[in-house]
C-alpha positions in Angstrom: -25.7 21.3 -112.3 -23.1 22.6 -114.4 -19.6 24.1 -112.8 -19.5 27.4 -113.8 -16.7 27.8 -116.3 -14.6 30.0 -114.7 -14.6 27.7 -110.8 -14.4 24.4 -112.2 -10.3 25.0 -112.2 -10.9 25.8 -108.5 -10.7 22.8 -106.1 -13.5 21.3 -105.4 -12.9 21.1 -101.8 -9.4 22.7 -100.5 -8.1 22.1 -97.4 -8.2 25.0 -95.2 -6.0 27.1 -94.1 -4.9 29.8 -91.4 -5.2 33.1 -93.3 -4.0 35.0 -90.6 -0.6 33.9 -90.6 0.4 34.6 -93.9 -0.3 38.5 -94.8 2.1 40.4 -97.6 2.9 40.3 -100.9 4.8 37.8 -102.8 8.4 36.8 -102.6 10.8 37.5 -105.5 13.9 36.1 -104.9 13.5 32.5 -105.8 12.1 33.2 -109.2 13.7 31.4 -111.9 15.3 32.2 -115.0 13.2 31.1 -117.8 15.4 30.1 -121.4 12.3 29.0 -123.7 11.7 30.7 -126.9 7.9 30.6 -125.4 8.5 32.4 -122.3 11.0 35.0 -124.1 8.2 35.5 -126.1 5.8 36.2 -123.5 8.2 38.6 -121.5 8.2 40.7 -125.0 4.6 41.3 -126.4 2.6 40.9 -123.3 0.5 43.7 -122.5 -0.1 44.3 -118.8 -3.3 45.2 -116.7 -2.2 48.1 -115.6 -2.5 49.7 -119.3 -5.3 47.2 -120.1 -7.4 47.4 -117.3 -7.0 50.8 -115.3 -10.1 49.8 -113.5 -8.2 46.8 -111.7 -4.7 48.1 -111.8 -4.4 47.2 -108.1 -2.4 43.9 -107.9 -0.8 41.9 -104.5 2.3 42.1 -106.3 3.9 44.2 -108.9 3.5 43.7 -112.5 7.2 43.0 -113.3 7.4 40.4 -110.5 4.5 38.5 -112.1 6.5 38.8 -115.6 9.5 37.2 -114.2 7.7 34.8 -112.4 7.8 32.3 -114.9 9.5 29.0 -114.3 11.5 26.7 -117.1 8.7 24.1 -117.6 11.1 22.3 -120.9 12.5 19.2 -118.0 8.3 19.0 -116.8 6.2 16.1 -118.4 4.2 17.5 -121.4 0.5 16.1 -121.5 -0.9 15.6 -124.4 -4.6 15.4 -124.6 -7.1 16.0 -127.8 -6.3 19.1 -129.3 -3.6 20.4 -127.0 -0.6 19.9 -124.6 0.6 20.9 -121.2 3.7 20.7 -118.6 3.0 18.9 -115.4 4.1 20.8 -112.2 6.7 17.7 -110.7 5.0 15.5 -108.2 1.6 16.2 -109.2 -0.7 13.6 -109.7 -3.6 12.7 -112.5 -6.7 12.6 -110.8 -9.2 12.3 -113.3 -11.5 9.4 -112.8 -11.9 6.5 -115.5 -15.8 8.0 -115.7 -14.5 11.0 -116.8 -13.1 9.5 -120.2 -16.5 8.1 -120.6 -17.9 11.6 -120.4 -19.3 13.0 -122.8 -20.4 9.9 -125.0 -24.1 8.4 -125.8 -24.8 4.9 -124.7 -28.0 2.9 -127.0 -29.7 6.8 -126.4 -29.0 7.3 -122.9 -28.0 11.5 -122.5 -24.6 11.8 -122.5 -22.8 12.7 -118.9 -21.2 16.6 -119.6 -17.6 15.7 -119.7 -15.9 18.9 -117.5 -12.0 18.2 -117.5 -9.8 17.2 -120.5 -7.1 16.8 -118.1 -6.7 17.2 -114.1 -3.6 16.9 -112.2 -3.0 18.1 -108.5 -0.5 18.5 -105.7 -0.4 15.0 -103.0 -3.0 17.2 -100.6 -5.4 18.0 -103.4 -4.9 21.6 -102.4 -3.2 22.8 -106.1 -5.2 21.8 -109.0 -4.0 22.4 -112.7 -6.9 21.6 -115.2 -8.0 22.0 -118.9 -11.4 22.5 -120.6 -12.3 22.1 -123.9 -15.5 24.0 -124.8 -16.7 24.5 -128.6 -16.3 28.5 -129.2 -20.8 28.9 -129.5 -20.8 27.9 -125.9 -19.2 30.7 -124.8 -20.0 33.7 -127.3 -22.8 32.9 -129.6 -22.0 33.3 -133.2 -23.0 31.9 -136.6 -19.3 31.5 -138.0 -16.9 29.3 -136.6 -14.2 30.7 -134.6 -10.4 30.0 -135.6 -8.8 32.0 -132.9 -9.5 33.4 -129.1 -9.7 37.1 -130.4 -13.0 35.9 -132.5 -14.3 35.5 -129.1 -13.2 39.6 -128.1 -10.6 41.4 -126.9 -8.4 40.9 -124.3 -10.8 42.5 -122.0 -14.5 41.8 -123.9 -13.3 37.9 -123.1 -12.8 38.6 -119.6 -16.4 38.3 -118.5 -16.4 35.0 -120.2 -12.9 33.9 -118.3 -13.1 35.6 -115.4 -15.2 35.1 -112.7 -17.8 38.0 -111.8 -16.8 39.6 -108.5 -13.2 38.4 -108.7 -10.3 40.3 -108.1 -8.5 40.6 -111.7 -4.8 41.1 -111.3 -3.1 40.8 -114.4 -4.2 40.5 -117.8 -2.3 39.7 -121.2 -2.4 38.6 -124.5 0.5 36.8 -127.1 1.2 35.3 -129.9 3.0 31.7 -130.5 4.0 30.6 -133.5 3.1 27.2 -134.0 1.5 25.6 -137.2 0.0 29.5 -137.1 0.4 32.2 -135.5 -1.6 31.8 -132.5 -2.7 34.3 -129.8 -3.6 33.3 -126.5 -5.3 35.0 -123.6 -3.9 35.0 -120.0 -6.1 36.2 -116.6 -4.9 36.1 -113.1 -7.1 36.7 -110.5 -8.8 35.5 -107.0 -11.8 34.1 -106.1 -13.4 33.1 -102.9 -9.9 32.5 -101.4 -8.0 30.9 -104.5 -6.0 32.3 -106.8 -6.4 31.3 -110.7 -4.1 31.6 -113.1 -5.8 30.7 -117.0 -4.8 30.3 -119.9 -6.9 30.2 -123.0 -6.9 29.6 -126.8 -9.0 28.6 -130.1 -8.5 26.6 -132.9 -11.3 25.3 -135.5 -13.8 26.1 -133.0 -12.8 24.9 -129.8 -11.6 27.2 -126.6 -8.9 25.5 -124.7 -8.7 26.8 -121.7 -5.6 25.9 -119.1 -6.3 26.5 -115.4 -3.6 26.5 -112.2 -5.1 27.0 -108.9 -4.6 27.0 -105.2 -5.3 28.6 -102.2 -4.3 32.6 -102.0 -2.5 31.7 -98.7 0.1 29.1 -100.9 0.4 31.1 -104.3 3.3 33.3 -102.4 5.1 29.9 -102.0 3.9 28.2 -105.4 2.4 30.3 -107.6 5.7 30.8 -110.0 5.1 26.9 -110.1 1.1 27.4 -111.2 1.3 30.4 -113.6 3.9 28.5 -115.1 2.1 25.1 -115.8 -1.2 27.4 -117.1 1.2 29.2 -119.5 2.5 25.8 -121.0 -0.4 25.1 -122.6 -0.6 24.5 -126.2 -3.1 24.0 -128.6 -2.2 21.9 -130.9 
């Protein structure tokens, strides 16, 4: 059975944790200065949940540490996969399984194995996960024309209940624009789900959704998650 879009950036089995033991919000001081013309960019036109989403505006940490928390990704290895690139996290590992390249292709007739990851790299405990999908646009909203960017698919907050989880708690939620070939918007959720915390990125080109997700346990996103949002922001669609 399928992985339901928005869990398959989860880990499949995370090690567990002591919840108890780590209670507050999260810490500011070793954020890092961020000198790309992406992340200026990002810090300028985003729009934030709190004016987006009054329904969710509570959030475990304030909106201007989340806009801050953005690390310089430029020394991180860049990915490049079909369609799109991303920045690495250091000492995090590919774990995709030489099956998984064969996913997705038909054998003399045989049905084709769904291929779920486009790319999968995690922390040496498996316990951080970054991850991208590729889905064609008709998967997620069905329409006759062929979308060319992630606002075909809605607004910032219509494409929330295809990118976010239902039942999660949404904590920030913004949209920019890149330049690149075109100028390109991309969507940007935070949220938690059944003890993780998600940070995806998503956007569109000639019918495709690319669709960046950085995830690890809520009890190690006060330590890491700077790290996470970080590598799910890097993604570019090529």
């Amino acid at each position: 059975m399928a992985i339901p879009l928005p869990l398959c950036f989860t880990p499949q089995n995370p090690p567990s944790y002591n919840l108890d033991s780590h209670v507050g919000n999260s810490k500011t001081g070793f954020l890092s200065s961020c000198f790309s013309r992406r992340t200026a960019i990002l810090r300028t036109v985003c729009t934030t949940l709190a004016s987006t989403f009054p329904a969710f505006a509570e959030s475990p940490s304030s909106v201007n540490t989340v806009l801050n928390g953005i690390s310089n990704t430029s020394n991180w290895f860049r990915y490049f996969g079909d369609g799109f690139s991303i920045r690495v996290p250091p000492l995090f590992e590919d774990i995709m399984e030489p099956e998984d390249f064969n996913a997705g292709q038909n054998f003399y007739g045989d049905k084709a194995k769904p291929k779920i990851f486009s790319a999968r790299f995690a922390s040496s405990d498996r316990s951080e996960v970054v991850s991208v999908v590729i889905r064609p646009s008709n998967q997620l909203k069905i329409t006759f024309l062929e979308a060319k960017d992630i606002t075909d698919l809605g607004s910032l907050k219509e494409s929330s209940k295809i990118f976010v989880p239902g039942g999660a708690n949404l904590y920030l939620a913004h949209s920019y624009k890149i330049k690149e070939e075109a100028l390109r918007t991309y969507y940007f959720y935070e949220f938690g789900v059944n003890g993780q915390h998600v940070a995806l990125t998503a956007g569109l080109s000639s019918g495709k959704a690319y669709i960046a997700g950085a995830a690890a346990p809520q009890i190690k996103w006060e330590d890491d998650g700077v790290k996470l949002r970080s590598a799910a922001l890097s993604l570019t669609v090529l």
